[in-house]
Backbone bond lengths (Angstrom), bond angles and torsions (degrees), N, CA, C in turn:
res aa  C-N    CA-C-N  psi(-1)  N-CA   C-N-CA  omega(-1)  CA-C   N-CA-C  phi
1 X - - - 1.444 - - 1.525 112.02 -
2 X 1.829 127.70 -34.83 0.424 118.39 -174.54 1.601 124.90 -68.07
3 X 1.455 113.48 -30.12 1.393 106.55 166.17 1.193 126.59 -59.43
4 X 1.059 135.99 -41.36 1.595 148.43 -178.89 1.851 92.67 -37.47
5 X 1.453 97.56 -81.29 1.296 95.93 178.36 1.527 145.36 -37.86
6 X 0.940 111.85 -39.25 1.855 136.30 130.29 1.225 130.92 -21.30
7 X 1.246 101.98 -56.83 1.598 101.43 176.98 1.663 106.86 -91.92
8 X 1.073 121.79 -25.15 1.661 124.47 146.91 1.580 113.73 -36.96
9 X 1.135 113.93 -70.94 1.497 120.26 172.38 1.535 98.71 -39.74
10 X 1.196 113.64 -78.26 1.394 103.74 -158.45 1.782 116.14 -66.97
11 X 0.850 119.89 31.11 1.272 124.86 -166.24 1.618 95.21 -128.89
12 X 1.410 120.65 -32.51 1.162 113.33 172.89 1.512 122.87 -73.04
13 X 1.395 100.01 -39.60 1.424 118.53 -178.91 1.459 110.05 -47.89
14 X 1.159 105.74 -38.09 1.692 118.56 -173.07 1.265 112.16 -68.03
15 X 1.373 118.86 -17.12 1.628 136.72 -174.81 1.274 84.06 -85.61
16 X 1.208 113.08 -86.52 1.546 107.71 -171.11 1.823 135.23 -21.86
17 X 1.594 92.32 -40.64 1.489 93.67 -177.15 1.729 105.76 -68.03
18 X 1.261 104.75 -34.36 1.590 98.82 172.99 1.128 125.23 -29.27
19 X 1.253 129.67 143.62 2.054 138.72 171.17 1.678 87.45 -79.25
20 X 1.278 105.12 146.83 1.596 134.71 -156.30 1.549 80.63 -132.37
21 X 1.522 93.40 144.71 2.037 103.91 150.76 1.514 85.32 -162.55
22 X 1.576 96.21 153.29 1.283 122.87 -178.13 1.823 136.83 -122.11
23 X 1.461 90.95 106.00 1.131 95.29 171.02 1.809 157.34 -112.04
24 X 1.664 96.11 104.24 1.679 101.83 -149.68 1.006 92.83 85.79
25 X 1.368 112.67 -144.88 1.451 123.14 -147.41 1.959 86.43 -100.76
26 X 0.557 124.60 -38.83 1.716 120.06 -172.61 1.867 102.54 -74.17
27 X 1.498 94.29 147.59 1.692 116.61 -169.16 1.545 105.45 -126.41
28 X 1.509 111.43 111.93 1.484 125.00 -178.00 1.010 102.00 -124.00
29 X 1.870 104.48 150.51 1.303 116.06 -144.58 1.732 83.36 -122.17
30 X 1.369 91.04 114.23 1.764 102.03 171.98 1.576 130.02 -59.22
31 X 1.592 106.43 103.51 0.959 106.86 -158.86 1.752 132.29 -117.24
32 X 1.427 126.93 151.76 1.444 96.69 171.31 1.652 112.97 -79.78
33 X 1.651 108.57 -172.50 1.242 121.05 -180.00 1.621 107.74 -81.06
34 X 1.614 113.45 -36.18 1.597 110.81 175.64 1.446 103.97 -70.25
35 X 1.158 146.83 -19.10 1.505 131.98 -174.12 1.388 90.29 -99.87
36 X 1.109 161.83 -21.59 1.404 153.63 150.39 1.484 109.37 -32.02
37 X 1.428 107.05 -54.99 1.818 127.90 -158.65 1.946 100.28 -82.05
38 X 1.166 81.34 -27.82 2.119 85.17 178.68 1.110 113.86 -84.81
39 X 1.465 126.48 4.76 1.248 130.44 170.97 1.955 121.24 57.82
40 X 1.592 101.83 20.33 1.457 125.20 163.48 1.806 107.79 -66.40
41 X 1.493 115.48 -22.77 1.513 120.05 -167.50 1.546 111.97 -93.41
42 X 1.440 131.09 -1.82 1.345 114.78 -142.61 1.780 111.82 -77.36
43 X 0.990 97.32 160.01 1.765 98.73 178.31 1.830 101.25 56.31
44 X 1.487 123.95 20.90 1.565 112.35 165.52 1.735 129.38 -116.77
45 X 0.737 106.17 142.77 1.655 103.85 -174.30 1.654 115.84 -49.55
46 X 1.212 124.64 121.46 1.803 97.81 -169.66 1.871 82.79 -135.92
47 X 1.715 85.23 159.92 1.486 98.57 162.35 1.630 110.01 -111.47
48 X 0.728 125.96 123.53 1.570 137.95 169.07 1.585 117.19 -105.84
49 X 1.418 103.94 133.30 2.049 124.10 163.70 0.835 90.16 -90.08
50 X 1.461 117.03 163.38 1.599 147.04 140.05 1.295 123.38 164.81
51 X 1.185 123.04 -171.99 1.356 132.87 -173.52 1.614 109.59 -114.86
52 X 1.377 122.08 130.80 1.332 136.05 178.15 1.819 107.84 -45.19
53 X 0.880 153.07 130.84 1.405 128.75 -176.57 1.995 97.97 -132.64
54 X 0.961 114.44 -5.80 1.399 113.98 170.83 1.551 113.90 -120.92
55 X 1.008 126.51 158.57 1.256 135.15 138.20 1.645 131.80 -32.02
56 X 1.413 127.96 102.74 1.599 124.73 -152.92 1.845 86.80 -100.88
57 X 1.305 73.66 124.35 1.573 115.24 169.72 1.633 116.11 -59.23
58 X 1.637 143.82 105.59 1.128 115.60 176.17 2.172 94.03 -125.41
59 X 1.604 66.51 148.59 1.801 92.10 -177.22 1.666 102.60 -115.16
60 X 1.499 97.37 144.40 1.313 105.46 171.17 1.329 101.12 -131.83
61 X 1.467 114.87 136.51 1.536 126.04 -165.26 1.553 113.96 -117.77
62 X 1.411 135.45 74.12 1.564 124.80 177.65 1.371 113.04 -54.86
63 X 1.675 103.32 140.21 1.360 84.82 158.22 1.871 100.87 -153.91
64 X 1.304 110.18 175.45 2.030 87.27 -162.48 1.550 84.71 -134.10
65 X 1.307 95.00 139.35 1.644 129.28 164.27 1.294 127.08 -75.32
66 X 1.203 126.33 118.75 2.033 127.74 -164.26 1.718 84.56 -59.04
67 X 0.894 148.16 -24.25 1.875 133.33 -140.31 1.886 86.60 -120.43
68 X 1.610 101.22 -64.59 1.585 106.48 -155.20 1.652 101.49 -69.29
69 X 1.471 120.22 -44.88 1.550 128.74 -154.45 1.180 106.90 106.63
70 X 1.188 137.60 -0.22 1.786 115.06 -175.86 1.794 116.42 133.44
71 X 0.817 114.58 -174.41 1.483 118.25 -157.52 1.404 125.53 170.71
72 X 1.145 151.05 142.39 1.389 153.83 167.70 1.627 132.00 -103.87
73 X 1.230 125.69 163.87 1.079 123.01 173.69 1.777 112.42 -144.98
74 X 0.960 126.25 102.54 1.202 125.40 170.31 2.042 131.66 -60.53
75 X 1.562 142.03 86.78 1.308 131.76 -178.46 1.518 97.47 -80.33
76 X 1.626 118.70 154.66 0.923 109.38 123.52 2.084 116.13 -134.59
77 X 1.639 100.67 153.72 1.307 90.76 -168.47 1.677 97.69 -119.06
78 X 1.586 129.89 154.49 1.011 136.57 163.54 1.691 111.34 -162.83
79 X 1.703 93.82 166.83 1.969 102.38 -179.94 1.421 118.66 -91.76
80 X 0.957 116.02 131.67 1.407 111.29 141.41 1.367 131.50 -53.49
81 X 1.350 122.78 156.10 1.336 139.89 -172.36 1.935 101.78 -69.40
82 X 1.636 126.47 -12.60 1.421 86.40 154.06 1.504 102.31 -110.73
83 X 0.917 136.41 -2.75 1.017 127.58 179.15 1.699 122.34 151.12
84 X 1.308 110.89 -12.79 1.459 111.37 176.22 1.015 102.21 -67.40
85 X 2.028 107.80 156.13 1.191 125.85 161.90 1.290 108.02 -90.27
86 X 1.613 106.95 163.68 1.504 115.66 172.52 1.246 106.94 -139.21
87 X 1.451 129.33 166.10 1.233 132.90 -175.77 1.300 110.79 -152.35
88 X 1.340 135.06 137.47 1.612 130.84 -164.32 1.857 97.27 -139.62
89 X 1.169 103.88 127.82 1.851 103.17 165.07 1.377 93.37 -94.47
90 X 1.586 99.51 139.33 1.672 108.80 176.71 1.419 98.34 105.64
91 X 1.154 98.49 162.72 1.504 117.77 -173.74 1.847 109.90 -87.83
92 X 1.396 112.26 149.90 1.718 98.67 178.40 1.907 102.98 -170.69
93 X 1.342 102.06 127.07 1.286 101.18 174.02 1.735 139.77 -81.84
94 X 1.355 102.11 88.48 1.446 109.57 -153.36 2.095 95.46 -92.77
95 X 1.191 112.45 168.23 1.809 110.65 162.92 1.525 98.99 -130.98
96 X 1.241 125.21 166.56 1.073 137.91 167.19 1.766 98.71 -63.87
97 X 1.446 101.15 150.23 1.563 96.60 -177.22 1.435 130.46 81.16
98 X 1.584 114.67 -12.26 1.409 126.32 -148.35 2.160 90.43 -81.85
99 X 0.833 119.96 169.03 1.486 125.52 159.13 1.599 94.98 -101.25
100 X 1.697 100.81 154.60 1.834 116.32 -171.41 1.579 101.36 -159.50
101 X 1.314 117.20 133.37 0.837 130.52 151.37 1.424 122.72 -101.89
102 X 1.616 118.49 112.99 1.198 133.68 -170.84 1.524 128.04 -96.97
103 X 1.382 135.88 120.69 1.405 122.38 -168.02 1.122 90.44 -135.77
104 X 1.516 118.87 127.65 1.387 121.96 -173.90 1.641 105.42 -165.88
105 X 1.008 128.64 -155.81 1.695 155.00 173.90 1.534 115.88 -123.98
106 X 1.441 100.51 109.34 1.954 112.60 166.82 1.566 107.60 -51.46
107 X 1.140 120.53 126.69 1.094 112.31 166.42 1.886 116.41 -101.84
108 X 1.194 116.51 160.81 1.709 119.73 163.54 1.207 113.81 -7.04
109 X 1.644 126.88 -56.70 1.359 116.64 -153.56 1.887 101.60 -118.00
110 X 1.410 114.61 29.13 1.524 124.60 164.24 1.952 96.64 90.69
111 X 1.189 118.30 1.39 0.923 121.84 179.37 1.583 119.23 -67.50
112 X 1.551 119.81 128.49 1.792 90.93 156.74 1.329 128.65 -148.69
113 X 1.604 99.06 151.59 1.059 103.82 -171.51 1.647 133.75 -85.89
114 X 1.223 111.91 132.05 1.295 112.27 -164.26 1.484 131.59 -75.29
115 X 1.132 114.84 139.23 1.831 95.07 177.42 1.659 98.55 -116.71
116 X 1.352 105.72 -38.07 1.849 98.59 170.92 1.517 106.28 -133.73
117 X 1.251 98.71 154.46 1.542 104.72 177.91 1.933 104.30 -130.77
118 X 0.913 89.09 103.92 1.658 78.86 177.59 1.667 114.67 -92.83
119 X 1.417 133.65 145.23 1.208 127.64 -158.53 1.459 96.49 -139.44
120 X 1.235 113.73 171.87 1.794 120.18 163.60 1.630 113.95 -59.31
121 X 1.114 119.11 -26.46 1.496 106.05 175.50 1.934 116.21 -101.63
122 X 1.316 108.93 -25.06 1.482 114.08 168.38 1.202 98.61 -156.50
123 X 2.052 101.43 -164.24 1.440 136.48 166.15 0.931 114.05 -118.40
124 X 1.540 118.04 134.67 1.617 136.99 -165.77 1.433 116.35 -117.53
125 X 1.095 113.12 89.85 1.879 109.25 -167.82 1.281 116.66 -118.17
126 X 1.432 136.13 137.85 0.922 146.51 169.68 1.486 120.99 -134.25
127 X 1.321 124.43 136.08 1.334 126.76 -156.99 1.241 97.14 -125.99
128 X 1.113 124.65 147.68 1.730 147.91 -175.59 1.644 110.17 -106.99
């Protein structure tokens, strides 16, 4: 048991050494795209650079309410240039090639999810 715990420790520590910046009240831990993909990030707030390297995918999802009639939801998902995915609720005008700054949450499967994306032409925010 005692190792388990140990390598917990040291796994936190490693968080710690990370450079932090803060935004509002939430604290993301500035990050690269390979420690995203190694699955060292999961369940943490990260800031990520990079370059769009695919074509972003957007989904529109209906769905209808017994009271209101219905409702929508707009995804859109795309990669980064090493390879992370990203995912944004809300609509956002990205190009292939574009530079992005991404602030979001790693999810389980190296995925992340976005809460702002700031780009060369604006900022894209969505709050939960």
């Amino acid at each position: 048991m005692a190792r388990l715990f140990g390598r917990k420790r040291k796994e936190e520590r490693a968080h710690r050494i990370l450079p932090k910046e803060r935004r509002g009240r939430q604290e993301y831990i500035v990050a690269a795209q390979s420690s995203v993909l190694s699955g060292e990030l999961k369940s943490m707030r990260v800031k990520l650079r990079g370059v769009v390297s695919s074509k972003p995918t957007f989904l529109t999802r209906y769905f209808a309410f017994p009271l209101s009639g219905g409702g929508h939801d707009h995804f859109v998902t795309f990669f980064l240039d090493k390879g992370v995915k990203v995912s944004f609720t809300g609509l956002i005008s990205l190009r292939e090639g574009e530079e992005v700054e991404v602030y979001g949450i790693v999810l389980k499967n190296g995925e992340v999810m976005a809460e702002r994306i700031i780009t060369e032409t604006g900022t894209f925010e969505t709050r939960y």
